[in-house]
SERO-4910 file (N, C-alpha, C, O; in steps of 0.05 Angstrom, whole numbers):
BEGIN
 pado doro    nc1    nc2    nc3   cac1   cac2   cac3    cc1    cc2    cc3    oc1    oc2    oc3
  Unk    A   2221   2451   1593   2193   2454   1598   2177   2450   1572   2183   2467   1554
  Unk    A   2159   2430   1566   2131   2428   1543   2124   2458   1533   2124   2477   1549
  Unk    A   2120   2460   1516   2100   2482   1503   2071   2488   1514   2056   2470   1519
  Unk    A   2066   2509   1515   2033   2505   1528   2015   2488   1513   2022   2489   1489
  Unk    A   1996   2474   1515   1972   2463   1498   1946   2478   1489   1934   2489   1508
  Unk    A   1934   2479   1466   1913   2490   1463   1897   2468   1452   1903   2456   1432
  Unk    A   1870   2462   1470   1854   2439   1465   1835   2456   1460   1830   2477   1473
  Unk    A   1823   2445   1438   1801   2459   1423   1775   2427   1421   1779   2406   1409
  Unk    A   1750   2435   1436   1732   2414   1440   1698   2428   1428   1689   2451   1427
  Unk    A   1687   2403   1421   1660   2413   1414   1645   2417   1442   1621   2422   1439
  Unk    A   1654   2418   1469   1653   2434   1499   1661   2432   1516   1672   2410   1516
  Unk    A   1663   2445   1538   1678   2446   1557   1657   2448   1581   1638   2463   1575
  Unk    A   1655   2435   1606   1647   2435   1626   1663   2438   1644   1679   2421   1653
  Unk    A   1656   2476   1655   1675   2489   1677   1669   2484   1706   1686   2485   1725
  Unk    A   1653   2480   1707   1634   2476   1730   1632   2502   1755   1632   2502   1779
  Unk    A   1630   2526   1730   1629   2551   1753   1608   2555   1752   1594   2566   1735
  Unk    A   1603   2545   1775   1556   2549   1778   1549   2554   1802   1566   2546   1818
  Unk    A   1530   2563   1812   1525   2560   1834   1508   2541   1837   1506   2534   1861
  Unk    A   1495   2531   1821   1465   2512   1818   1475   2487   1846   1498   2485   1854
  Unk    A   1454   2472   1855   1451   2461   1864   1461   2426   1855   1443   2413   1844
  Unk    A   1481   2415   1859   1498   2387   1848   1474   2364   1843   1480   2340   1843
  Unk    A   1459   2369   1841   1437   2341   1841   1422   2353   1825   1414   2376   1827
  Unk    A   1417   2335   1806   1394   2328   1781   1395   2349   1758   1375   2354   1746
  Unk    A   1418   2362   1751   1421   2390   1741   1435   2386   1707   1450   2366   1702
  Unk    A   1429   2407   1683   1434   2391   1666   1467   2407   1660   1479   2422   1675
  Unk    A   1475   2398   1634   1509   2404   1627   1501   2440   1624   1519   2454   1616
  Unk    A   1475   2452   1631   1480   2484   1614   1486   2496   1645   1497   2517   1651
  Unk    A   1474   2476   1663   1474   2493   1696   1510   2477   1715   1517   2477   1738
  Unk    A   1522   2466   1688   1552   2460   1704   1572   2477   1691   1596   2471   1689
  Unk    A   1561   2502   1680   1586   2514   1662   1593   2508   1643   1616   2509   1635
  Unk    A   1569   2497   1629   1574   2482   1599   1580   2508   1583   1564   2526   1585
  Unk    A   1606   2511   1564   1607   2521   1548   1618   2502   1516   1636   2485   1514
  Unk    A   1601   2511   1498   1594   2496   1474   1614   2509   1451   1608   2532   1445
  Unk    A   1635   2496   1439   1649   2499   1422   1676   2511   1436   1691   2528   1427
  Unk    A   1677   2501   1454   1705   2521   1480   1734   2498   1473   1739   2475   1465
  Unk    A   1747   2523   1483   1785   2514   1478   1793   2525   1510   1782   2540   1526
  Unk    A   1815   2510   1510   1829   2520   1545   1857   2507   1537   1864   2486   1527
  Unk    A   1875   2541   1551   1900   2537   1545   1918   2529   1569   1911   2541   1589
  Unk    A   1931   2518   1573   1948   2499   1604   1978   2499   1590   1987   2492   1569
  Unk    A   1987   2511   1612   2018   2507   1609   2028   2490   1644   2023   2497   1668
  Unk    A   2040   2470   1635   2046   2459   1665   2021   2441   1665   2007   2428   1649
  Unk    A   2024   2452   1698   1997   2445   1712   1977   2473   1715   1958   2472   1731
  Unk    A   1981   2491   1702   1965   2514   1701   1945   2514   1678   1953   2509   1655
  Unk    A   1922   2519   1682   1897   2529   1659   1900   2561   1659   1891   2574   1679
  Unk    A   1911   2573   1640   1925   2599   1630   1887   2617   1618   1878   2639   1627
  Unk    A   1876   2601   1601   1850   2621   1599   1839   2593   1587   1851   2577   1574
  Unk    A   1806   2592   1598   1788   2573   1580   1762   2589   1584   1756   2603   1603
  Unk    A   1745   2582   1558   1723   2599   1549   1720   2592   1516   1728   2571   1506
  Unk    A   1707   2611   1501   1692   2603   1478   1721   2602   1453   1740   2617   1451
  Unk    A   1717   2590   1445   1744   2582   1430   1755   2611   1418   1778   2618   1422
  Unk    A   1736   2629   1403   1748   2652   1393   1764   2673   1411   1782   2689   1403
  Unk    A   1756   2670   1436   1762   2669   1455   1795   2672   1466   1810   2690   1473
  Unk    A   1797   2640   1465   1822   2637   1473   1844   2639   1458   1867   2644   1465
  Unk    A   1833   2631   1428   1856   2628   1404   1857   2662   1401   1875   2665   1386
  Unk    A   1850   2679   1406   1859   2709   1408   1884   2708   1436   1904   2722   1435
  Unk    A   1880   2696   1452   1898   2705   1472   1931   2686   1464   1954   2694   1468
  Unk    A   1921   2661   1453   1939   2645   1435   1955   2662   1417   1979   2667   1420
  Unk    A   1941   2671   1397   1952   2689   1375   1976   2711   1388   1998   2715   1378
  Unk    A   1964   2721   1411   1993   2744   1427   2013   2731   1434   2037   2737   1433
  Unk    A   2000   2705   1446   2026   2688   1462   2038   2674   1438   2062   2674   1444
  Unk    A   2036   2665   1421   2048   2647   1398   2079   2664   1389   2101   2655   1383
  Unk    A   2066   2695   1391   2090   2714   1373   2119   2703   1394   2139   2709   1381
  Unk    A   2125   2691   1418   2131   2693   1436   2146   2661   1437   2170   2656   1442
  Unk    A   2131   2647   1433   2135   2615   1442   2121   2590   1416   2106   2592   1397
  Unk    A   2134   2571   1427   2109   2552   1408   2093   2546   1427   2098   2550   1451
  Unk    A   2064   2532   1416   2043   2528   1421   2036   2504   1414   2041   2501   1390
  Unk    A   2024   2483   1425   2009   2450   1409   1992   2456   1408   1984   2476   1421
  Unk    A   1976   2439   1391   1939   2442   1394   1933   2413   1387   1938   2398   1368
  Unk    A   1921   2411   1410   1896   2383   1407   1877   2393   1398   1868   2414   1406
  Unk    A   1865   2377   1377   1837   2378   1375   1817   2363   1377   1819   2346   1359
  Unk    A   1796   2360   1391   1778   2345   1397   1750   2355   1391   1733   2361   1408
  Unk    A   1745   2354   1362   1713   2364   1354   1695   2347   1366   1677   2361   1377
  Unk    A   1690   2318   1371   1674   2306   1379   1669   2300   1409   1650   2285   1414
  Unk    A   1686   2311   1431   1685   2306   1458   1684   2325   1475   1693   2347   1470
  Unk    A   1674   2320   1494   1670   2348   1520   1683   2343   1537   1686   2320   1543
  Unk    A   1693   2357   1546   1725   2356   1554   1718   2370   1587   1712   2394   1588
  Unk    A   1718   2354   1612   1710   2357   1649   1728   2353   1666   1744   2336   1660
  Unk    A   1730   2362   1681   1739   2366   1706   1742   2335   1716   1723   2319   1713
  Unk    A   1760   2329   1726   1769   2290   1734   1745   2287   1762   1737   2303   1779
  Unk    A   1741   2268   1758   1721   2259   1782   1738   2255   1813   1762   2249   1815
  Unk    A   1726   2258   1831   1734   2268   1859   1722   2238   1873   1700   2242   1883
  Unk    A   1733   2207   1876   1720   2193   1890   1722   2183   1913   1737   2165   1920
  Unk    A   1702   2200   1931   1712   2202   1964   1702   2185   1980   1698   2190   2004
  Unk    A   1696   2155   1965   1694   2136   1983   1702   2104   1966   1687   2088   1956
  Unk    A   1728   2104   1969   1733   2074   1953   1756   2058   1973   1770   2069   1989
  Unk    A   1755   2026   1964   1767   2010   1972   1778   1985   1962   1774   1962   1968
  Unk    A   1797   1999   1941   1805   1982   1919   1841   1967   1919   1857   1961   1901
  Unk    A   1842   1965   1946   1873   1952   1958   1859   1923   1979   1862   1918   2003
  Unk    A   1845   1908   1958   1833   1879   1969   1846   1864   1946   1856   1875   1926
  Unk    A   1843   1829   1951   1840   1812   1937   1815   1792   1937   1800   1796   1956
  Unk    A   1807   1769   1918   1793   1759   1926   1761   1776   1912   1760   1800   1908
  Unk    A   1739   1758   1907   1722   1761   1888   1696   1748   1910   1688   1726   1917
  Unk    A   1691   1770   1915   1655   1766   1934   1630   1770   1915   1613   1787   1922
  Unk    A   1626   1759   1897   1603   1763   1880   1576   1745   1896   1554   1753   1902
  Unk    A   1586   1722   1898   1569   1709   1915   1557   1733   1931   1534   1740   1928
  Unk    A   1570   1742   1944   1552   1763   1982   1532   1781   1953   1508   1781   1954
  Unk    A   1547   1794   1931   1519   1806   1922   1504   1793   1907   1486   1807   1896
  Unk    A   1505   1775   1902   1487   1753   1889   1455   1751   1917   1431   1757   1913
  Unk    A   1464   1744   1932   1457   1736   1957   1438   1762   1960   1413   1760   1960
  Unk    A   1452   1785   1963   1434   1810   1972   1418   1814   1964   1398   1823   1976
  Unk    A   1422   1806   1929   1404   1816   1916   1374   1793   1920   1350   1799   1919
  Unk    A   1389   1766   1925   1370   1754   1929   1354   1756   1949   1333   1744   1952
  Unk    A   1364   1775   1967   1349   1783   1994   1349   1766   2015   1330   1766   2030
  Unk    A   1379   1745   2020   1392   1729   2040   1402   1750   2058   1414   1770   2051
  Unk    A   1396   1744   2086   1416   1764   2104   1440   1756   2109   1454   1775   2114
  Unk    A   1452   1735   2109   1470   1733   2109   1496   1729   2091   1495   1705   2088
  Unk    A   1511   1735   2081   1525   1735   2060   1534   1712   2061   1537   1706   2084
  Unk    A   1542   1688   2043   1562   1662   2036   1586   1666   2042   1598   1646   2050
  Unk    A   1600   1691   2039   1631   1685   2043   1639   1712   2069   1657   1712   2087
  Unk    A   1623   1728   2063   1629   1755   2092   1652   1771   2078   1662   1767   2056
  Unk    A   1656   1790   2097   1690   1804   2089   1701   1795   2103   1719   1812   2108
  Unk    A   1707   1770   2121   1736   1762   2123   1738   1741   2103   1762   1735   2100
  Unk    A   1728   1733   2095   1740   1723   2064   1758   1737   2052   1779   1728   2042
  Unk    A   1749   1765   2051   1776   1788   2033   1785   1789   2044   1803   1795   2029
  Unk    A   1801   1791   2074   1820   1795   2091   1832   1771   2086   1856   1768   2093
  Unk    A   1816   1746   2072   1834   1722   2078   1862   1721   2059   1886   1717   2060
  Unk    A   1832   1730   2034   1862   1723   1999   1875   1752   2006   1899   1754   1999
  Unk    A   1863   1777   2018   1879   1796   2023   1914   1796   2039   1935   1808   2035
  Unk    A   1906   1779   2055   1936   1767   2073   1946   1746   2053   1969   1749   2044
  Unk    A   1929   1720   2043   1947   1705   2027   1962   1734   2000   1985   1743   2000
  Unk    A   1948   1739   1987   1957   1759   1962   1979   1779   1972   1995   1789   1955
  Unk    A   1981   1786   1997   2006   1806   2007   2036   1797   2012   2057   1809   2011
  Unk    A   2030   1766   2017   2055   1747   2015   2067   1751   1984   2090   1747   1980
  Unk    A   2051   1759   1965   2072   1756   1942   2062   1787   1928   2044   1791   1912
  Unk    A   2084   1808   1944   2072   1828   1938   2072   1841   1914   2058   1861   1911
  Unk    A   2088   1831   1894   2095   1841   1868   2068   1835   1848   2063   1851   1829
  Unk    A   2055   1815   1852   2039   1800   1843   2014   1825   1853   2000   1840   1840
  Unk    A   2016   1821   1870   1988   1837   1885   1984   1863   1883   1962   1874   1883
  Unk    A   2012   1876   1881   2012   1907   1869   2000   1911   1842   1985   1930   1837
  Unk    A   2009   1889   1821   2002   1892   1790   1972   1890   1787   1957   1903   1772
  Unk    A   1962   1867   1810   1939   1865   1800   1918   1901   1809   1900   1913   1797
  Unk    A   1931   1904   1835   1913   1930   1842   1926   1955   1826   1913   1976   1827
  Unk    A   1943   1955   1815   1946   1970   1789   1934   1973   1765   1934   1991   1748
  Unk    A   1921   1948   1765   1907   1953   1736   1884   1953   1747   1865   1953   1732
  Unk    A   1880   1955   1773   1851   1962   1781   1851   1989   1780   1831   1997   1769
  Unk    A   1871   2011   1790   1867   2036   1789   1880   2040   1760   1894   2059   1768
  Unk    A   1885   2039   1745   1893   2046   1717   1862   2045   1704   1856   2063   1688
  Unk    A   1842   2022   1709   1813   2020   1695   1798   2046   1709   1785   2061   1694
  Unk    A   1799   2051   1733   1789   2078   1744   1802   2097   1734   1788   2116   1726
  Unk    A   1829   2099   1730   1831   2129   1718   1828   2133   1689   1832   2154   1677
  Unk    A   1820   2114   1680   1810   2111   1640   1777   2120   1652   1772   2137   1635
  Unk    A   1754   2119   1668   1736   2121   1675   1736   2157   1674   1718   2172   1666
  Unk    A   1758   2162   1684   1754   2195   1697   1762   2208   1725   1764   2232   1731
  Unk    A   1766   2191   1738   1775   2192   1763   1799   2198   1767   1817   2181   1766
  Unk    A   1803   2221   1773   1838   2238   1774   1838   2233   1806   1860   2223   1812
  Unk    A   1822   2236   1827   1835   2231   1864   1814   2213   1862   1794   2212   1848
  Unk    A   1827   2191   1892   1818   2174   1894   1818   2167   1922   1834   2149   1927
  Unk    A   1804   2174   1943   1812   2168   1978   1813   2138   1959   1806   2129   1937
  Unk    A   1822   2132   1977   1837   2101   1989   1844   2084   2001   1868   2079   2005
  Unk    A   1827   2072   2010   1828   2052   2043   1845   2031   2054   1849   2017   2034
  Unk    A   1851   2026   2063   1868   2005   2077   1840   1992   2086   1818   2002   2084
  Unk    A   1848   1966   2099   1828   1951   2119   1820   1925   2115   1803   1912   2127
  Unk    A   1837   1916   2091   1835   1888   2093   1858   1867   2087   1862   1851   2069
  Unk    A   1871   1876   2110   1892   1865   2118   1893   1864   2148   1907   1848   2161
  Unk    A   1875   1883   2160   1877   1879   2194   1894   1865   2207   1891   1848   2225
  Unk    A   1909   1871   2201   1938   1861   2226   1961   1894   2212   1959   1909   2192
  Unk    A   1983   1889   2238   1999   1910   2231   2014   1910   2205   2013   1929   2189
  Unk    A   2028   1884   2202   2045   1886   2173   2027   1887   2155   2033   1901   2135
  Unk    A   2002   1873   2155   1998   1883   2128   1982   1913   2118   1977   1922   2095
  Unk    A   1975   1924   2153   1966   1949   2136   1983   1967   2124   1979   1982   2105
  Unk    A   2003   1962   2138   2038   1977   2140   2034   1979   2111   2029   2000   2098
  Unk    A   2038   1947   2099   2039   1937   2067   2020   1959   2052   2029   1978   2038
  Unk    A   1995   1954   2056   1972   1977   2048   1987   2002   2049   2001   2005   2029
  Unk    A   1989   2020   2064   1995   2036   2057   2020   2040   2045   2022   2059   2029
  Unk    A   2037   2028   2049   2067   2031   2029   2057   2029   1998   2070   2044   1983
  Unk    A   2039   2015   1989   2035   2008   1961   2015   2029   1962   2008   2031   1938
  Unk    A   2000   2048   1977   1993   2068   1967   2014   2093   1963   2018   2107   1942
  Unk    A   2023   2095   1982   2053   2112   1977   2067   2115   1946   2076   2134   1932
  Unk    A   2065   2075   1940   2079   2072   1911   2066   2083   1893   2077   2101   1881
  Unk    A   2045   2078   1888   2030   2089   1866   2019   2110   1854   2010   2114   1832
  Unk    A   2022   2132   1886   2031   2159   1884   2054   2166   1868   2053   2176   1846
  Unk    A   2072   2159   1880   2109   2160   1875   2105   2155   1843   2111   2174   1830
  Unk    A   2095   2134   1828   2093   2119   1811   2077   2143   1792   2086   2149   1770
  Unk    A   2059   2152   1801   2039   2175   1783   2057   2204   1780   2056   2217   1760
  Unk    A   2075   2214   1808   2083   2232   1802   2107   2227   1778   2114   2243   1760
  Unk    A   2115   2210   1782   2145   2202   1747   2131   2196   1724   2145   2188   1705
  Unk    A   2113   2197   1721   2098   2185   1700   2106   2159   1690   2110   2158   1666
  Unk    A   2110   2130   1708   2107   2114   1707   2078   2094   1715   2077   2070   1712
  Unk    A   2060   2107   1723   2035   2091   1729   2008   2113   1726   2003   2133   1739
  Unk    A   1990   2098   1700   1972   2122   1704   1953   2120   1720   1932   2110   1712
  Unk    A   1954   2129   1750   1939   2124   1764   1928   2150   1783   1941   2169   1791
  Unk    A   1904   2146   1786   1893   2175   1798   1912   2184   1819   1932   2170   1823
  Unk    A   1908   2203   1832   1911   2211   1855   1912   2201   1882   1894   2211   1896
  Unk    A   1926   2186   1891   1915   2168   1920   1919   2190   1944   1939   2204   1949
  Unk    A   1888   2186   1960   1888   2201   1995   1880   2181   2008   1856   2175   2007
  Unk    A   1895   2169   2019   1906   2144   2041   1883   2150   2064   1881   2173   2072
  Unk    A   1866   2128   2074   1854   2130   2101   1858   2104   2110   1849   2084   2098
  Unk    A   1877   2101   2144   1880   2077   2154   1848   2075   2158   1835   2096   2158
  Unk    A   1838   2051   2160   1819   2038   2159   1822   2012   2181   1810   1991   2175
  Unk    A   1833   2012   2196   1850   1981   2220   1819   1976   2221   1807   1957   2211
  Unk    A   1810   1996   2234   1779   1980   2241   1758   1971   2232   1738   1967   2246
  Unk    A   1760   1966   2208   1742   1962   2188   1729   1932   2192   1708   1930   2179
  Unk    A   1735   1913   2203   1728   1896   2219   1736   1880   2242   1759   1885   2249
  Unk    A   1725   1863   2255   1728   1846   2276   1754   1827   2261   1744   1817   2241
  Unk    A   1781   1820   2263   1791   1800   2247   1792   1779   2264   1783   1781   2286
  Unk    A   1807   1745   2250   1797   1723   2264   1818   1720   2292   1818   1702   2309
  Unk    A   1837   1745   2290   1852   1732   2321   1839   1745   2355   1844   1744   2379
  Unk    A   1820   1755   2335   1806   1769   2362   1774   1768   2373   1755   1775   2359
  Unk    A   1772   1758   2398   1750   1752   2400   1725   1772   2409   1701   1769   2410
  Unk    A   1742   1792   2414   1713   1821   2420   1734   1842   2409   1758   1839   2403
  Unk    A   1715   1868   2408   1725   1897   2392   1747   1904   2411   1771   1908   2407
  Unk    A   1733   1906   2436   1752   1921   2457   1787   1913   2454   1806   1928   2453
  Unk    A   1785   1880   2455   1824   1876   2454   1829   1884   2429   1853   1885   2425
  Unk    A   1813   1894   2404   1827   1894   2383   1834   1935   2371   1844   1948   2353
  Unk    A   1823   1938   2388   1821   1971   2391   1840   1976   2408   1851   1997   2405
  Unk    A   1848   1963   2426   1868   1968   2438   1898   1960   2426   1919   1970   2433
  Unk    A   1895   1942   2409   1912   1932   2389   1928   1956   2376   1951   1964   2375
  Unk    A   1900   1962   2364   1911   1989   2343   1915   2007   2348   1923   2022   2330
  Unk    A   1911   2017   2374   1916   2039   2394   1951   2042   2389   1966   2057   2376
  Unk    A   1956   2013   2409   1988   2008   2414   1991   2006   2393   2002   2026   2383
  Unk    A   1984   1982   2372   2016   1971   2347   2004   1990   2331   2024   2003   2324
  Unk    A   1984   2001   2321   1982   2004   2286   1980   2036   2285   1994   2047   2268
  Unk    A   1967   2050   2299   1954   2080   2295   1982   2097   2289   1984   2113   2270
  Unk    A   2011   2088   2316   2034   2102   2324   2036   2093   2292   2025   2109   2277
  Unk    A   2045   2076   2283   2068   2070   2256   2043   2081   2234   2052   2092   2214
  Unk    A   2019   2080   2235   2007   2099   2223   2008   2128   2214   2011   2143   2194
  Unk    A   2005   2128   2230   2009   2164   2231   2044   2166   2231   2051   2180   2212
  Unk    A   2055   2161   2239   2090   2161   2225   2085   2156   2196   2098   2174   2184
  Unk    A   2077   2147   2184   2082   2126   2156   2070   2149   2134   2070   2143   2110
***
């Protein structure tokens, strides 16, 4: 087992507040200014005003060793919680927001375009894993420790199957400390659009009823 850590920061944002989450400044999120917090594991053991903790340090030291980070120049937060993303696509739609912005209703390429390079890109899945790896490796350098995580552009069975297996991996992959990647919470997403083998919602809801929901929810 590691030694416990003592990170010592010019502050710490606890976020024990009651204040209201919108428009509020760092003193109403539990900002404390010149704070240390001690973690052994996955446990935060005491955090508060540095004199604080390096007293409770000082009893425990007689006992064990101790590391210390120090970070005078950074404020040191709680990982970001992002409960709406969909970052297991291929394929580059800049055009559709080019378009929006230009105030076109209709987009140039649509989202089955991403279902398209999404199915071509799953044929070579090694390829396709790396690249959405370094997509969540740039999110977790951002702050982002969980991450829901969608399936839905692959709309057919194998490849959502695919979708979620490579979310599975990158879990698997974060708990060995082989991939630094947030936290993944998996949401099948089958329905996320109309795809091109089907000509109304109804046969394709029934689709996912029978093939995809059962090996879903197994998976």
């Amino acid at each position: 087992m590691s030694a416990p850590l003592l990170v010592r920061a010019r502050g710490i944002v606890t976020c024990k507040t009651d204040a209201p989450q919108n428009g509020i400044t760092f003193d109403r999120l539990g900002y404390v200014p010149n704070a240390a917090l001690l973690f052994s594991g996955k446990t935060i053991d005491a955090i508060g005003p540095v004199d604080e903790v390096e007293s409770i340090v000082r009893a425990a030291s007689e006992k064990y060793r101790i590391d210390v980070l120090d970070l005078p120049d950074c404020i040191v937060f709680p990982g970001f919680v992002d409960a709406h993303a969909h970052p297991l696509f291929s394929g580059d739609r800049e055009p559709d927001f080019a378009a929006r912005l230009a105030g076109e209703k209709k987009p140039p390429l649509g989202m089955l375009y991403t279902v398209e390079q999404t199915r071509n890109a799953l044929e070579h899945e090694t390829a396709f894993a790396n690249t959405v790896a370094r997509r969540l490796q740039t999110i977790a350098e951002h702050g982002t420790t969980t991450l829901e995580t969608k399936t839905g552009y692959a709309l057919h069975k194998p490849g959502e199957m695919q979708l979620l297996d490579l979310i599975a991996q990158c879990n698997a992959a974060r708990e060995s400390g082989f991939g630094r990647f947030p936290r993944l919470i998996a949401t099948f997403l089958g329905a996320h659009a109309l795809p091109p083998e089907f000509f109304n919602e109804k046969d394709f809801v029934d689709y996912l009823i029978d093939q995809c929901l059962p090996f879903a929810r197994a998976h």
